[in-house]
DOBAVEX-756828 format. One line per field, with one value per residue (C-alpha): residue number from 1; x, y, z. Coordinates in Angstrom, 1 decimal. Each point is the difference from the previous one (the first is absolute). Layout:
residues N
pos = c(NUM,...)
x = c(X,...)
y = c(Y,...)
z = c(Z,...)
This chain:
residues 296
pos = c(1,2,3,4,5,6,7,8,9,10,11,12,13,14,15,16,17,18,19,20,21,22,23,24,25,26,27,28,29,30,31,32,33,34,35,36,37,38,39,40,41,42,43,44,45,46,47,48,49,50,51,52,53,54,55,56,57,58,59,60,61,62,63,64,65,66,67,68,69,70,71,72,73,74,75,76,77,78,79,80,81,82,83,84,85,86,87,88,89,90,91,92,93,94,95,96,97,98,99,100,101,102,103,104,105,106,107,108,109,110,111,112,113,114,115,116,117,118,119,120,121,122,123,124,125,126,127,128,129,130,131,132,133,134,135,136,137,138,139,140,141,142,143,144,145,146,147,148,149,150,151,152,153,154,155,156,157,158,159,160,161,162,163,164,165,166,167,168,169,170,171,172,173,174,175,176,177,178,179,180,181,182,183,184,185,186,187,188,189,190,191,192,193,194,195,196,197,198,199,200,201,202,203,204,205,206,207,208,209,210,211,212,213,214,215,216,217,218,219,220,221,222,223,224,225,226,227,228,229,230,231,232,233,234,235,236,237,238,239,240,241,242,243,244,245,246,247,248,249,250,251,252,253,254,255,256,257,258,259,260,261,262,263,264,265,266,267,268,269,270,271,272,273,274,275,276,277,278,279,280,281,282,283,284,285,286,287,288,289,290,291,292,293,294,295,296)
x = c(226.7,-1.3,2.1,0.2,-2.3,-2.7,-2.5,-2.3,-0.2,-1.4,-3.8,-1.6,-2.7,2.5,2.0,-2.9,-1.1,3.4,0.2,-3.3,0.9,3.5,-1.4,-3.1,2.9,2.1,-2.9,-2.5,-3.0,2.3,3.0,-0.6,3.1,0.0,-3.3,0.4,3.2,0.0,-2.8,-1.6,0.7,3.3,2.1,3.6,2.6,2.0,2.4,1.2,3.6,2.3,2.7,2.2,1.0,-2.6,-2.2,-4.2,-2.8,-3.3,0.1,-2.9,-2.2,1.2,-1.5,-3.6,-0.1,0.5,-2.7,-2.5,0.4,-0.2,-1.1,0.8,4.0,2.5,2.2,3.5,2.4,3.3,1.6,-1.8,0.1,3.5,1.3,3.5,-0.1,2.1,0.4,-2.0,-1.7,-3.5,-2.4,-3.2,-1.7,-3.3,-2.3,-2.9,-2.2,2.7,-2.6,-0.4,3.8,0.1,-2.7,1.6,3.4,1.0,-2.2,2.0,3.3,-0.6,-0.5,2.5,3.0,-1.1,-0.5,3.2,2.2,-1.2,1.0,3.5,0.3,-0.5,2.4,2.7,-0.7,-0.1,3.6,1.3,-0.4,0.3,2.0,-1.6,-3.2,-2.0,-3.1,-0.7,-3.8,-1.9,-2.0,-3.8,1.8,-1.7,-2.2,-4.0,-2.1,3.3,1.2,-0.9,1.6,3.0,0.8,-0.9,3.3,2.0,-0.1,0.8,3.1,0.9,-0.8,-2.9,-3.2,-0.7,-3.1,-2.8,-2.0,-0.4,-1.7,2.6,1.9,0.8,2.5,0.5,1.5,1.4,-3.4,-1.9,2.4,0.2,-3.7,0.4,2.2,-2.6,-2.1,2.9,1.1,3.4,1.2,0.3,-3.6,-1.8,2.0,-1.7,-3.3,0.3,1.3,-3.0,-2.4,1.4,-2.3,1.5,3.3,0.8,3.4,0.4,3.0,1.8,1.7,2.8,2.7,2.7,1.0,-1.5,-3.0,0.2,1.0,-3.5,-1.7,1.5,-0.8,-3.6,-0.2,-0.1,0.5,1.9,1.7,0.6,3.4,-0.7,2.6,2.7,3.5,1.2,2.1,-2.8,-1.6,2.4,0.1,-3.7,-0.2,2.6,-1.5,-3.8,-1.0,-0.4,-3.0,-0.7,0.1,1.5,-0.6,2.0,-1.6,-0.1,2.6,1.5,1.4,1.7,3.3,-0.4,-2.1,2.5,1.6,-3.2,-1.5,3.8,-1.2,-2.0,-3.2,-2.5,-2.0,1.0,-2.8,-0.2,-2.6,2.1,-0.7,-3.7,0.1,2.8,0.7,1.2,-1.9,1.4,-0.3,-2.4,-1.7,-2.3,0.7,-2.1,1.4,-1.2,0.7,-2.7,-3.2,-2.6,-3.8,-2.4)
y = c(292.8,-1.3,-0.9,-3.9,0.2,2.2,-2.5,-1.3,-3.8,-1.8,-0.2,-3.3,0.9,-0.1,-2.9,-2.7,1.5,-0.4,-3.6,-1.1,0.6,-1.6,-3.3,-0.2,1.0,-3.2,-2.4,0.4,-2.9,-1.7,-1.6,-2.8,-2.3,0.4,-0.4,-3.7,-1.1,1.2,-0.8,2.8,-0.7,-0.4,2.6,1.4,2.3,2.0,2.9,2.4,-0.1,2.9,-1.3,3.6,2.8,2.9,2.0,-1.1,1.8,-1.5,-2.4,1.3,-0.2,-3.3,-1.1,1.5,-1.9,-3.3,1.2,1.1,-3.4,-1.9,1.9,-2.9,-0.2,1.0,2.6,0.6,2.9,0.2,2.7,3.4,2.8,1.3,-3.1,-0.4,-3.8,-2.4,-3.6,-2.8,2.5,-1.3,3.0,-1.6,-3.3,-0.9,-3.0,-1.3,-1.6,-0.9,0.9,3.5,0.5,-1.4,2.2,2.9,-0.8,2.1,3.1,0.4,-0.8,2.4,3.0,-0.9,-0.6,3.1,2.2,-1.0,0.2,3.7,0.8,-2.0,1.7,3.3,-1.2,-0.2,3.7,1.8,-1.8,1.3,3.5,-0.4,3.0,2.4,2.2,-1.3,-1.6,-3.2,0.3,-2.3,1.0,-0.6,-2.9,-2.6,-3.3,1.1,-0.5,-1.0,4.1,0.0,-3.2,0.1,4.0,-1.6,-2.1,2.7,1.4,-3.5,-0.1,4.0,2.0,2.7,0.5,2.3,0.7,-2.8,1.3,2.9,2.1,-0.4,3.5,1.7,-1.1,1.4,-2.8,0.5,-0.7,2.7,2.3,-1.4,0.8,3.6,0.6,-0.6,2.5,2.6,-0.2,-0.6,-2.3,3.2,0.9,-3.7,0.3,3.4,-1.7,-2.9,2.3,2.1,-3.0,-2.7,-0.7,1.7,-1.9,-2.3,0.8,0.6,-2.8,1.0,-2.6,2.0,-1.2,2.4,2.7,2.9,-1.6,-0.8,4.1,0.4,-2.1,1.2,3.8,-1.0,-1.3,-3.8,-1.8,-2.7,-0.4,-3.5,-0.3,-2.7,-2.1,2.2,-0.7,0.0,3.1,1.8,-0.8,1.3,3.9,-0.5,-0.1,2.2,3.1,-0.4,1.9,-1.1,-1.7,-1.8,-3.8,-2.1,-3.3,-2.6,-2.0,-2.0,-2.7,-0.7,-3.0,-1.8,0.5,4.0,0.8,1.0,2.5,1.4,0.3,1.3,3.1,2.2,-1.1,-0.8,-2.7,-2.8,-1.9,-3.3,-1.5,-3.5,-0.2,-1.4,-0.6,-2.7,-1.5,-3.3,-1.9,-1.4,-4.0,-1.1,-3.7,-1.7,-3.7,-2.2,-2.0,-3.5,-1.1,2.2,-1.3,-1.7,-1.0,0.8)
z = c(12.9,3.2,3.2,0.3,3.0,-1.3,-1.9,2.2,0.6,-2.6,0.0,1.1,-2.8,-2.7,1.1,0.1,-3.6,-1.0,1.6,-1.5,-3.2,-0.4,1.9,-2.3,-3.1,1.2,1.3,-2.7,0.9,2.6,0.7,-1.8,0.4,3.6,0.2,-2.0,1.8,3.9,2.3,1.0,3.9,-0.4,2.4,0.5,-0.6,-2.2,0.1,-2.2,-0.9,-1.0,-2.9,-0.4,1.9,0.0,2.0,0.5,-0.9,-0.5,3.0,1.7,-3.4,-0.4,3.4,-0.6,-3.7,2.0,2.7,-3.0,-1.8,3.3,3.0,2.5,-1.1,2.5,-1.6,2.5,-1.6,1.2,-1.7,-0.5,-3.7,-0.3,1.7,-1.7,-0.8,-0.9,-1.9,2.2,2.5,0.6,0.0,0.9,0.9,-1.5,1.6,-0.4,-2.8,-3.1,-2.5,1.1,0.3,-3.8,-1.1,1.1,-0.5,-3.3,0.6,3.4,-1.7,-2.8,1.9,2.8,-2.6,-2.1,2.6,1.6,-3.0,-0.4,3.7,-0.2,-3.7,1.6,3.1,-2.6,-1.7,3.7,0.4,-2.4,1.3,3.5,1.5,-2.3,0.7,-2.7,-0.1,-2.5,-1.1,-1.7,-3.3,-1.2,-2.4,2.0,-0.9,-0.6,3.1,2.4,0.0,3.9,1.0,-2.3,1.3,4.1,-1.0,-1.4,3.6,1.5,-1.8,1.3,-3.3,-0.1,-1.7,-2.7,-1.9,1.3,-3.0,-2.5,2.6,2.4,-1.3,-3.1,-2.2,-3.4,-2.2,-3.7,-1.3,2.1,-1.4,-3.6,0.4,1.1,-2.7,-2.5,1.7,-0.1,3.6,1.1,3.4,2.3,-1.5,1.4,3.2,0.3,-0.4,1.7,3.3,-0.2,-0.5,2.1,3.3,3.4,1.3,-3.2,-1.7,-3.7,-1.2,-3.7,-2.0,-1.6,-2.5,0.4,2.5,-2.1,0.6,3.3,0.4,-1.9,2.1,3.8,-1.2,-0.6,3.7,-0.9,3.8,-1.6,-3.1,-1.4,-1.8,-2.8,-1.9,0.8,0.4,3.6,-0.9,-1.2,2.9,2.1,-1.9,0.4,3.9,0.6,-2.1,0.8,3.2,3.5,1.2,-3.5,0.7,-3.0,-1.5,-2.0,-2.6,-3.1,-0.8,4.2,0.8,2.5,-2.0,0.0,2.7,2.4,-2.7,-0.4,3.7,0.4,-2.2,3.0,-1.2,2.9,-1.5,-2.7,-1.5,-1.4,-1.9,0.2,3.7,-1.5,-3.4,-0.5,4.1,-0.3,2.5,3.3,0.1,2.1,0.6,1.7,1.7,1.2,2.9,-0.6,3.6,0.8,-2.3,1.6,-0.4,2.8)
């Protein structure tokens, strides 16, 4: 699992690919009912509206789809990523031509509002545990082609990144070892192999059901050893018989109702595929100010 700090900005390259493709997704041929009913010289300004309590992510990639649809618009932000926000804050001011606003209007709004109700989603998670040395960590349960963006937001909100992708680290799931059973090997048997294959410096991770296993796996030299769908009590023996210097992980089945019982176990990381899969989005407009049109 990586620190929240450790990914690198997020490449230029890979946001304007990313931006191109959800504008050309939402504007097809054109905007065609702007384009019928507001004169193309027609200029002013509009703002983006916060309607709940949350905290922003996306803001920034929100500005540069207004720039890409209309390069001449004025884009003001007021409130940065990981801003805590509130009901009726104003996080940016848009000006300029009203058919480029328009056009880009949506796309912006998507990715803001998703992207900042997985940051105020994981806001709410990290809560829950504050006072406890745990770490809350995201999970590769994320929407296909947003993985970068939606795991950027995850850190906005004050949880951590695991995996980016499958070549990230090791981790031995049920199927790798329902696999190796088939060929005769047992759990301790693939942690052996995947210690004496993995590349210099990446740690071997274990999903274990039950403390017997995790024994298997910690006597095999696993680096972490993921504790999956087990009761918080279980959890508990768990920690408190493996060896020093193993780190542990929480998963499968956490939620805000019982994620303080089990970060409360001694593991050092809980993670939570919910923090991406199933966010409710933060409510976010966009308003035009209609004292503000005019035609030059």
């Amino acid at each position: 699992m990586r620190e929240r700090n450790s990914y690198p900005e997020i490449p230029e390259k890979y946001l304007d690919e990313f931006i191109g493709r959800a504008l050309s997704e939402d504007i097809g041929t054109g905007d065609i009912t702007s384009e019928i009913l507001i004169p193309s010289d027609l200029q002013g300004r509009a703002f983006l509206l916060v309607k709940d309590r949350g905290v922003l992510a996306g803001i920034d990639v929100a500005r540069k789809v207004f720039l890409r649809v209309d390069p001449s618009l004025r884009v003001e932000l007021h409130f940065a990523d990981g801003a805590r926000v509130k009901s009726g804050d104003r996080v940016a001011d848009i000006s300029g031509r009203v058919t480029g606003i328009l056009k880009a209007e949506r796309t912006a709004l998507n990715i803001l509002q998703r992207l900042s109700g997985i940051a105020t989603q994981t806001a709410k998670y990290v809560a829950k545990t504050r006072g406890l040395a745990v770490k809350v960590a995201d999970t590769r349960k994320t929407t296909p082609g947003l993985r970068m963006l939606e795991k950027y937001a995850v850190r906005m909100g004050g949880g951590y990144n695991h995996r980016l992708d499958m070549s990230d680290g090791i981790l031995i799931k049920d199927n790798h070892l329902a696999a190796q059973r088939t060929l005769g090997k047992s759990l301790k048997d693939a942690v052996i192999a995947a210690k004496k294959k993995a590349p210099s410096g990446l740690p071997v991770e274990v999903e274990v059901t039950s403390v017997d296993e995790a024994l298997s796996a910690a006597e095999a030299g696993a680096d972490i050893i993921m504790l999956d769908n087990m009761t918080p009590e279980e959890m508990s023996r768990a920690v408190s018989v493996l060896p020093p210097g193993i780190k542990t992980e929480a998963s499968g089945g956490v939620t805000l109702a019982n994620i303080r019982a089990v970060a409360s176990t001694g593991v050092d990381i809980v993670s939570v595929g919910a923090l991406t899969h199933s966010p409710k989005v933060l409510d976010i407009s966009l308003e035009l100010e209609p004292q503000m049109l005019k035609l030059f």
